[in-house]
N, C-alpha and C positions, 0 to 999 in steps of 0.2 A: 475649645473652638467650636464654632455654630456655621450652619449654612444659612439660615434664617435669624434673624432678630428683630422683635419686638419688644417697644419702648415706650411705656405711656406718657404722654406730657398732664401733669399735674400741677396745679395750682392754689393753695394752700385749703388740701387734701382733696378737691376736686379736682374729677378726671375732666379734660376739655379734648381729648384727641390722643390719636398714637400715630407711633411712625412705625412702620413698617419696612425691614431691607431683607431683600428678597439673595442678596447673592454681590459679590465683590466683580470687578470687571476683568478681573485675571484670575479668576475662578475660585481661588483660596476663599476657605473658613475666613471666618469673623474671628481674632482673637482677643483676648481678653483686653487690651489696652483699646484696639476699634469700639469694642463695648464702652468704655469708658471716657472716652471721648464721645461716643455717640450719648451718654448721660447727659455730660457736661452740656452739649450743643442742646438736647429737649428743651432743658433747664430755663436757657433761653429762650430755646422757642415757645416752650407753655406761658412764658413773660408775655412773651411779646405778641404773640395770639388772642391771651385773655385781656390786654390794654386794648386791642384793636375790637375783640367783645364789646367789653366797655362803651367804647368811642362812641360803636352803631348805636347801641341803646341811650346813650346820654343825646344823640340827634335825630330819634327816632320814636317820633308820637307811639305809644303803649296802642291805642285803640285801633288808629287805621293805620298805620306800618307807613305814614309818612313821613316826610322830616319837621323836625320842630321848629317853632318859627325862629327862635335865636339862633339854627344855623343858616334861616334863609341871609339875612345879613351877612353873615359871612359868602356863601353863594353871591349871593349880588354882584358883591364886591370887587368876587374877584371873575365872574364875567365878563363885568364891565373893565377892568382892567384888560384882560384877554381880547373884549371887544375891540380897545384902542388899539393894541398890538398888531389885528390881524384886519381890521376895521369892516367888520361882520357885523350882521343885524344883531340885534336882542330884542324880544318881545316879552312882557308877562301878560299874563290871564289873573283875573282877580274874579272872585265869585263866592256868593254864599246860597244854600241855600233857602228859597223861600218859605215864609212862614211857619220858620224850623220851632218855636215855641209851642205852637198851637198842635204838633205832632205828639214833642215831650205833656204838652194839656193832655191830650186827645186818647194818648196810647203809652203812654209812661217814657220813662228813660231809658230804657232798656230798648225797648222800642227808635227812641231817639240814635239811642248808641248803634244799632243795626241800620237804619241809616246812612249815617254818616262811615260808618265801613264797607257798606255798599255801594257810595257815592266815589271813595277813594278807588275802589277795585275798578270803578270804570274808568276813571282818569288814569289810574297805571296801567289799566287795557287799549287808552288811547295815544298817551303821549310815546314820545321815543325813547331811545336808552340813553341817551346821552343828556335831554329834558330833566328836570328838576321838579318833584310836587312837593307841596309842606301843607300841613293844617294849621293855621294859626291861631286858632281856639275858636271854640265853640261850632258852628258850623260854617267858617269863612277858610276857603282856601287860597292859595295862589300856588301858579305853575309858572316857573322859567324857564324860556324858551330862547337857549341858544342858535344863532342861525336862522334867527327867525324874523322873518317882516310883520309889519303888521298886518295886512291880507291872511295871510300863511297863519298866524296865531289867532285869528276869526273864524279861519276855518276851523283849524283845531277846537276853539268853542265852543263853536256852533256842533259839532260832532259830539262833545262834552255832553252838552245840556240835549243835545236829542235823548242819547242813551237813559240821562236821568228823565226825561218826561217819563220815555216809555217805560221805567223801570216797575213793574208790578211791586207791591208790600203787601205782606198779610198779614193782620197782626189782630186776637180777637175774634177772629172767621168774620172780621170784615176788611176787604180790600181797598187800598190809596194808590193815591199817584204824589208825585212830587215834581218841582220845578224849581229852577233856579237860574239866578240872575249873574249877567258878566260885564265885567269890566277891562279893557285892553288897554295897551299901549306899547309903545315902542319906544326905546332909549335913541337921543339924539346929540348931535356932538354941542346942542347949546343949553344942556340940562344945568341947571346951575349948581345941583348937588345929585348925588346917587340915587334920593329921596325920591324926586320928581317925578321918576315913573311912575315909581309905587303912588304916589299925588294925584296923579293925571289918570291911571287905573283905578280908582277908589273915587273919584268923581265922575266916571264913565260908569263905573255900577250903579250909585249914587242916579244918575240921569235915568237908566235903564229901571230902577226901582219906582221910582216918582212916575214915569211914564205908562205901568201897566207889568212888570218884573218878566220873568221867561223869557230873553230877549239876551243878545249880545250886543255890544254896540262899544266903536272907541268914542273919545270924543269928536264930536260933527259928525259922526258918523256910525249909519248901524248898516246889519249885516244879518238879513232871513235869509237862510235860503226855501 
């Protein structure tokens, strides 16, 4: 019998965690059958911890620790669902950034790839916990924005693309800047599919591009501050 037991949870022959029991609540040893049930239950839990491993990385961009765009779809969906339920805003932000080719020209991939993980770090230093970012390749993001008006997710933008103006790069001992373009919209109850926002956002960036890029704007409408 033990006062202490430690229990590694393994998973085929990788260690992923232990468990640790510090003491029983009527003060008794650990005895040998407590030990053995405490096997059986790890067993389990190293299952079902290393699935849930799994899970984050199969929706979770390798580069910037976003989410991948195949679970933005799933996200959406069930938003908007939620939305009907509780009948709450939903906004997204769409944006890529500008003349992101001419970086990867200018100063290689690598360079490119530091970018776009610098881009991501400020969007999860802006958004909320409950907010949604994905990268959906290359360098086009979207953010969804539960509880959110459209005013409210223009701001949020606009806060976005400040931080990346002003974001210094060094690459080569010579220094850049960067800028990037946004697209808004908000989910309404006469949207004829799930689609539409994301339609209506991708043509609101689409305008902001065509017009001079660095800029937020829904459509009819922009938003400097």
């Amino acid at each position: 019998a033990m006062d202490q037991v430690l229990n590694p949870l393994i998973v085929k022959g990788r260690l992923i965690g232990i468990i640790k029991l510090d003491g029983k609540n009527d003060s008794t040893p650990f005895s040998t059958s407590d030990i053995d049930m405490l096997k059986l239950l790890s067993s389990h839990i190293a299952i079902a911890l290393n699935d849930a491993i799994l899970y984050e990385k199969a929706i979770t961009d390798g580069l910037t620790g976003l989410y991948v765009q195949r679970h933005f779809h799933h996200k959406l969906n069930e938003e908007i669902n939620r939305r009907k339920r509780t009948d709450t805003d939903l906004s997204l932000i769409m944006f890529d950034i500008d003349h992101f080719k001419e970086i990867n020209d200018t100063y290689g991939h690598d360079a490119g790839d530091h970018v776009l993980k610098c881009v991501a770090t400020i969007v999860k230093n802006v958004i909320r916990e409950y907010d949604y970012a994905f990268r959906m390749g290359g360098d086009e993001f979207l953010v969804l924005l539960p509880e959110t008006n459209e005013k409210q997710a223009m701001f949020l933008a606009e806060r976005i693309r400040k931080r990346v103006k002003n974001k210094k790069f060094v690459e080569k001992d010579e220094k850049f800047f960067i800028t990037a373009s946004f697209g808004i919209s908000q989910y309404n109850n006469i949207e004829s599919s799930i689609t539409s926002i994301v339609k209506r956002a991708d043509k609101a960036l689409y305008e902001v591009k065509e017009s001079g890029r660095n800029n937020v704007k829904a459509l009819y409408r922009f938003y400097r501050v």
